[in-house]
N, C-alpha and C positions, 0 to 999 in steps of 0.2 A: 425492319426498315429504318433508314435513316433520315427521318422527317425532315429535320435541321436543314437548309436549304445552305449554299458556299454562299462568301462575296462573289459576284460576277453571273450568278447565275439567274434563268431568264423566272420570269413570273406569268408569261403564257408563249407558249409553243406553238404556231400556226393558230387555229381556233381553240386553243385546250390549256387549260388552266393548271399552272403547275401548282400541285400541292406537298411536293417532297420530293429528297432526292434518293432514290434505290440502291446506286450503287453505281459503279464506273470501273471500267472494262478496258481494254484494246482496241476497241472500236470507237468507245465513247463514253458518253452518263448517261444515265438512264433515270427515268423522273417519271413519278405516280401523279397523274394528273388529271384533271375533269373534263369528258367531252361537252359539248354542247348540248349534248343528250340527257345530259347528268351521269354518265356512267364513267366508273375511274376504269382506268386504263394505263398504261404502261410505255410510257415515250422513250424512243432514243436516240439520242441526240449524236449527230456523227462528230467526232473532232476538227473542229475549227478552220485547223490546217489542211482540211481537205475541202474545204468548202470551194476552193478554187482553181481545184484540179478538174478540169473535164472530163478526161480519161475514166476517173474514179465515178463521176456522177452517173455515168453512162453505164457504168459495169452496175452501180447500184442501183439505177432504174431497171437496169435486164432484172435482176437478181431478185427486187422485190417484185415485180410482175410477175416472177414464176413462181416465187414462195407466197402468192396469194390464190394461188391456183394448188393450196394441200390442201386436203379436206383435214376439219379438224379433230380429227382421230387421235387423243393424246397429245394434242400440240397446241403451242397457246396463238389462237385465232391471227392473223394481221389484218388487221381492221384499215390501215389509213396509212401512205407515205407521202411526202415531196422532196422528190430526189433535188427541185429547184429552189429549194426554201433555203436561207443560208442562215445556219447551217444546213443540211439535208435533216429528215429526221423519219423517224418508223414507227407508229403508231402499231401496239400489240394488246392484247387480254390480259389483263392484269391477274395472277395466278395468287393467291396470296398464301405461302406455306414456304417452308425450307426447302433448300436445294438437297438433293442426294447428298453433294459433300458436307454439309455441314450433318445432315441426319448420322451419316458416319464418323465425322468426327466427334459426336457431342454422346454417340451410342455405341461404337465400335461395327464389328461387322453385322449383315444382317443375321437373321433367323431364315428358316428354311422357306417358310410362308409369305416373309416379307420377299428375299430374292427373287421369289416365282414371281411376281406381282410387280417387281420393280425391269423384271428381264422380260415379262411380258409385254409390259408396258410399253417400255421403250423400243420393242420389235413392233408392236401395233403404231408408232408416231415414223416408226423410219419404211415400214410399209407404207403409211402414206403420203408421208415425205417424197420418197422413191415413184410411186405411182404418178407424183405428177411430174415427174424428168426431173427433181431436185438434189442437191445432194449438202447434205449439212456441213461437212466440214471440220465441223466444231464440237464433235458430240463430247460429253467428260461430265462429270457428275455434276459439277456446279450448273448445266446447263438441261439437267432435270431435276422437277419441281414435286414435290411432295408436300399433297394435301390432302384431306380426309374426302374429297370427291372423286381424287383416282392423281395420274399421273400427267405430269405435260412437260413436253421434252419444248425447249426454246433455243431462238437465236441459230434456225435452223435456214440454210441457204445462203443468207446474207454477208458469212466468212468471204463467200467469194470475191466479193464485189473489194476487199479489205486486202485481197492476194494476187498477187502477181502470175499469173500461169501463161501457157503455152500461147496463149493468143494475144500477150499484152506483152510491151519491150521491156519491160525492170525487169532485177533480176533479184534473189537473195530476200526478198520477202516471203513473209509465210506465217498465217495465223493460226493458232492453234497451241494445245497443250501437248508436249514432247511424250507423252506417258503412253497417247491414247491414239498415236498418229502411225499410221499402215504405213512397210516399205518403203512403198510406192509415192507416199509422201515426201518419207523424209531424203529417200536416192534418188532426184528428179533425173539423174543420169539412165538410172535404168532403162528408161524409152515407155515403162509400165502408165497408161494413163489414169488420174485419179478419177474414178469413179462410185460407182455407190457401195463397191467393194472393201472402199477406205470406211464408209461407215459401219459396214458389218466389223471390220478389225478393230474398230473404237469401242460398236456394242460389247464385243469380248471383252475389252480391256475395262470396261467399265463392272459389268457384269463380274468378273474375276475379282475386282476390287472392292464392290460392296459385299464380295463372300467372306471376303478372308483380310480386310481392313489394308492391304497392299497392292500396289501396281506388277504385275505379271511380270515384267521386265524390270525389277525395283533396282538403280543406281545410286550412287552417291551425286551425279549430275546429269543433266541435261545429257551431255555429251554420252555417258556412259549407258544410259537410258535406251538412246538410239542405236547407239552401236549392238546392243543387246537386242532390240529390235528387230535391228536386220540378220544378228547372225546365231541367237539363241533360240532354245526351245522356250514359250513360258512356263513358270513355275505357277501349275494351277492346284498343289496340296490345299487340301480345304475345298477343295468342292468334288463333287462325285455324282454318280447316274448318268442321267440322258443329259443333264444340264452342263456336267461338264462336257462330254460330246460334242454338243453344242457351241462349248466356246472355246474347244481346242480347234474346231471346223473353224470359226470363225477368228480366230488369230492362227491361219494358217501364209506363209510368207507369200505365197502366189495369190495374187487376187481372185483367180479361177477357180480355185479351189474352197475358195469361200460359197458358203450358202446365201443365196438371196434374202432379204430382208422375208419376205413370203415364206419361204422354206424355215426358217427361223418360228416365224408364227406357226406355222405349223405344226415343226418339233415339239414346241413349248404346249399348246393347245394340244395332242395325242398323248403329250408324256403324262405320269402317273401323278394327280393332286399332291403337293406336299403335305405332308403331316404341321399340325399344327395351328391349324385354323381355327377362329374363334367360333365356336358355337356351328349350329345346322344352318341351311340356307332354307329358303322356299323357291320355290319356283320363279322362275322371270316369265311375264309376258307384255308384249306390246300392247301396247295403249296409245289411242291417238290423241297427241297435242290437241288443245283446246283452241277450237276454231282455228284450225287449219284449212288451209286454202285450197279454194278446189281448183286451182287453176292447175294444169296436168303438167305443162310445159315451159311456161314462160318464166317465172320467176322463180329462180336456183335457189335464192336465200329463204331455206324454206325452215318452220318450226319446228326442231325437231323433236321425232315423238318422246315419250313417257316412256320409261322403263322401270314397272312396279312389281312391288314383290307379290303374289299372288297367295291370299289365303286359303292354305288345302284344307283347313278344318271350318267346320260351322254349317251354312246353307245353301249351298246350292254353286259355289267356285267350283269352275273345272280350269282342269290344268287346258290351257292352251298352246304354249308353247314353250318346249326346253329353253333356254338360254346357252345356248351351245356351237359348235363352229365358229361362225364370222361374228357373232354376237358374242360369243364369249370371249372373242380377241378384244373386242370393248370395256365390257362388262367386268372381266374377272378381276383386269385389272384394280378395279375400284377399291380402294383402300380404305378399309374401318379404320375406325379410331384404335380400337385394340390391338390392332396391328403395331404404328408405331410410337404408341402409347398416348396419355393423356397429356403428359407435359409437352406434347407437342403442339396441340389442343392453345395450347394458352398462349402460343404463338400466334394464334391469329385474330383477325378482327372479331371484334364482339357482332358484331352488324352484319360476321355471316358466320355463323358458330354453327345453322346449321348442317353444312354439308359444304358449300358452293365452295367451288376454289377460286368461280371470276367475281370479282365484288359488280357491284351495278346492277347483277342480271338478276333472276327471281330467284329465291332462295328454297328451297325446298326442302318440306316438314314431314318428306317420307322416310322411313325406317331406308337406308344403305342396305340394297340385297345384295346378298352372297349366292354367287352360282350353283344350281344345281351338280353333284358327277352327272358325268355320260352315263345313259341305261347303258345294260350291260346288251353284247351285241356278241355274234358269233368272232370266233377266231378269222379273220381272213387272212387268205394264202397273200406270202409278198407280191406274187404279179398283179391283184387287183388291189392291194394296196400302192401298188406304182399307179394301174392306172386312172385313180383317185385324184392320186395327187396331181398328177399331169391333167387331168381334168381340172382340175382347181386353178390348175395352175394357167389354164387356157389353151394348152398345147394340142389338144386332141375336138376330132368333131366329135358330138354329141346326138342322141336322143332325150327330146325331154319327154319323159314318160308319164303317163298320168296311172296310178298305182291302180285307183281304183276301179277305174273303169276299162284300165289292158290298152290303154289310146294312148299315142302320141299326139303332142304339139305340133302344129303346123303354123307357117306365117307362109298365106299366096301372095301371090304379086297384088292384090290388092288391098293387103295390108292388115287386115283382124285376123287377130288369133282365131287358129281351128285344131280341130284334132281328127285325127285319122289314121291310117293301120300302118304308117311311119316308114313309108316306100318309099315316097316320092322327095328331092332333093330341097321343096318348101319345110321339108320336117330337121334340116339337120342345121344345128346350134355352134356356138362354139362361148366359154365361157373367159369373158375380159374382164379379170380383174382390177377392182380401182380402191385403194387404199384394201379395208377388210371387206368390202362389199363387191358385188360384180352385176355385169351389163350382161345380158346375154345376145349375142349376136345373132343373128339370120345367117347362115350360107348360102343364102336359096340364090342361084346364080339367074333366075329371071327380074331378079329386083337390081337394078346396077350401083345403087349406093349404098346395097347392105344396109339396111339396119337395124336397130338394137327392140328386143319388146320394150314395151312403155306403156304407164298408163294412162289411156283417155277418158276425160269426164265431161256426158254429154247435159243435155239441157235440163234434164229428169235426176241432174246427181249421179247416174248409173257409171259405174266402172268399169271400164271392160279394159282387154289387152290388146293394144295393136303395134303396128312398126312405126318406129319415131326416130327422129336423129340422134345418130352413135355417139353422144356427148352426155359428161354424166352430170344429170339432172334430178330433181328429185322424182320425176315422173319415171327415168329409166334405172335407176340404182335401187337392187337387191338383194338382203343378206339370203342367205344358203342355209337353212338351221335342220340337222341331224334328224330325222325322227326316230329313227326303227330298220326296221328293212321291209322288202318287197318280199313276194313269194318264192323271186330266185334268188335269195339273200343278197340282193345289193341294197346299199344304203339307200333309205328314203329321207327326201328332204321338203322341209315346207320351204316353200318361195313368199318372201315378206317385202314389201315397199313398204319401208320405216311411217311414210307421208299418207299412204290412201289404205293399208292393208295388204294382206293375205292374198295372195292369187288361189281362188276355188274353180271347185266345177261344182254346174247347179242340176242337178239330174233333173227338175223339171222342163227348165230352157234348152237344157244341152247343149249351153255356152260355155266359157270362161269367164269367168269375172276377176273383181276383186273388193275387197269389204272389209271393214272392222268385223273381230269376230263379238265380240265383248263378251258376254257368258258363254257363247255355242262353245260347242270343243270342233277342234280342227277336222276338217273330213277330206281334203284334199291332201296326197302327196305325191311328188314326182321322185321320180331314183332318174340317175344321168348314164345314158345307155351309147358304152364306146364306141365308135363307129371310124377310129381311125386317125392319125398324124389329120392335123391340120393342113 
């Protein structure tokens, strides 16, 4: 960081006290400064000469209103904007660690361990990105952050508000870096429009170039860059397996032909651990945030939980939960220190050495876990690995199946979860994913606004499952985590709400609930039983 403040520069920002200046961009400067909270954070300040453009104010109130609406999945939070303040300015998470580019400049290309980590990463930030109707724009290594607490991809959405497109009159504007930009970008003739496709073609090119220290498309200019772009194959020498796969799909010249951000996460989470890891992991399980709120529905900004390593040796730890599927699209990312070495280490602040990459917030004195492999699991045939995915993916109805008990889930029209012998059109689901986590929807066509399970908590504390509105809250958002399989080999999954717990069945009630488990070991799972196109 560059402390040292210019001549002309401001000493508080709306309510927030400038303490340094970060750095300056395209957009604007950007300033490390204190909220009123006490917590540092990361302002940016938009250039001057925009301050009295309408047009532009108007594109950059859309643009932050919907880049407040990611969840923060690898991405650094936006806390606060006034698109009316003059200048405008954005209020973000202050991440404190090296950008990817300068980690590659200063180290050359990655290792096998780090790339997995870093391509993970940034598929779980544009997953979320993507989920809430955003589209970054801007992706390219200087605008992902590497820190010993995991990854966060920045500066995402906000390009647009900076660029001229199809529904504004200028013309010949266009932000972004030449290296990392789709077709479809840079030939606005083609008729192709940019969508969240141009972000998958940026992940490739970014991902391609922390393998192998070069741009895929490498010119001597700008110009030749593009031109290679649209009319070359990339040169992906230096990287190999699933991962290259991956990013030759994904710097394919048709946007169509690109994988989803989702599909991404996917590939990367099934493919084979890379070699190179430091040391064994232990287990991950949830653990509920301290004094978290029991209110089920109202307030979104909710604590979120703990995720601790779990000790398999000593007295009485059971494993409760893998860390695996939609969790591991979080988790795995998390960067040791030994990853990308020590001297990186002495880049940051003293004040948060131990792990945290946002300064201000709690710092925490737990050991960085390292994800468990996947237990090992039958061979499945590709057609139920298609319809896996497509299930994941939300495309298909569902059975939620309760393993143990041979029952389905059901939601009636009047709204508590039940279980039953999965006939009747209250038992059939369908799954909405939202960043790595998902909603599970009702189909039941007697309920007319469809809604999603959710969980309610009544006046005794008790948890149970019912229909809630199809918005994601932390009452209705839940990871999907792997167990095992059922007796007809399909996969078995636990159902988690990061916020209240585990979704169980209580064989004495012969309800649903849901609970912290803390020592028990898990006794509930569901497998997701196909029941056909959406």
């Amino acid at each position: 960081m560059n402390s040292g403040l210019l001549p002309g520069d401001p000493s508080r920002i709306g309510g927030y006290d400038v303490l340094g200046r970060l750095g300056e961009g395209g957009m604007g400067s950007v300033f490390l400064a204190r909220s009123p909270q006490g917590r540092r954070v990361a302002v940016k300040v938009v250039r001057p000469e925009l301050s009295g453009d309408d047009e532009f104010r108007g594109r950059f109130r859309s643009e932050v209103n919907r880049a407040r609406q990611v969840p923060p999945f690898c991405t650094a939070e936006v806390l606060d904007a006034d698109p009316d303040h003059d200048p405008p300015f954005l209020v973000v998470e202050y991440v404190e660690g090296p950008s990817l580019a300068q980690v590659i400049r200063e180290q050359g290309p990655l290792g096998a361990a780090q790339l997995h980590s870093i391509a993970l990463g940034v598929a779980t930030a544009l997953t979320a990105i993507h989920g809430a109707g955003v589209i970054h724009r801007d992706l390219k290594p200087a605008n992902v952050l590497v820190a010993p607490g995991g990854i966060k991809v920045i500066d995402f959405g906000i390009a647009r508000a900076f660029e001229a497109t199809s529904q504004h009159t200028r013309t010949n504007q266009m932000v972004g870096t030449v290296s990392y930009m789709a077709p479809e970008r840079i030939d606005a003739a083609s008729g192709q429009p940019v969508g969240p496709a141009a972000d998958i073609f940026a992940w490739g090119a970014v991902v391609a170039h922390a393998a192998t220290g070069r741009n895929p498309f490498g010119g001597d200019s700008a110009t030749a860059i593009a031109m290679r772009i649209l009319t070359q194959p990339p040169d992906l020498s230096g990287l190999g397996g699933t991962l290259r796969e991956l990013v030759a799909r994904a710097l394919e010249k048709n946007p169509a032909d690109r994988p989803t951000a989702r599909e991404l996460l996917d590939g990367l989470l099934t493919a084979a651990k890379p070699t190179g890891d430091a040391g064994p992991g232990k287990p991950l399980v949830v653990a509920p945030a301290p004094n978290a709120s029991p209110d089920a529905g109202g307030n979104q900004q909710s604590r979120p939980s703990r995720l601790v390593a779990a000790d398999g040796t000593g007295s009485g730890r059971r494993r409760l939960l893998t860390a695996l599927g939609a969790i591991a699209a979080v988790i795995a990312i998390l960067v040791p220190a030994s990853v990308f070495g020590p001297h990186l280490l002495r880049r940051l602040s003293d004040s948060d050495s131990a792990g945290s990459t946002t300064t201000g917030g709690p710092t925490s004195h737990e050991p960085t876990p390292t994800p468990t492999p996947a237990p090992k699991t039958a061979t499945r045939s590709p057609s139920a690995a298609d319809s896996t995915r497509a299930i994941l993916a939300g495309q298909r109805r569902i059975l939620v199946h309760v393993v143990e008990i041979d029952r389905d889930l059901s939601l009636p029209s009047h709204g508590e979860a039940l279980t039953g012998d999965g006939t009747g059109p209250d038992a059939l689901f369908a799954l909405e994913p939202v960043g790595v986590d998902y909603m599970i929807k009702s189909l039941n066509p007697d309920i007319a606004h469809r809604p999603c399970l959710g969980v309610k908590i009544d006046a005794e504390e008790n948890r149970s499952l019912v229909g809630a509105d199809c918005r994601p809250t932390k009452a209705t958002m839940f990871t999907i985590v792997p167990e095992g399989e059922d007796d007809k080999g399909r996969t078995s999954y636990a159902i988690v709400n990061e916020e209240y717990g585990v979704v169980q069945w209580s064989p004495s009630k012969k309800e649903i609930y849901v609970e912290f488990l803390g020592d028990a070991s898990l006794s509930t799972t569901f497998s997701l039983v196909d029941r056909g196109a959406v």
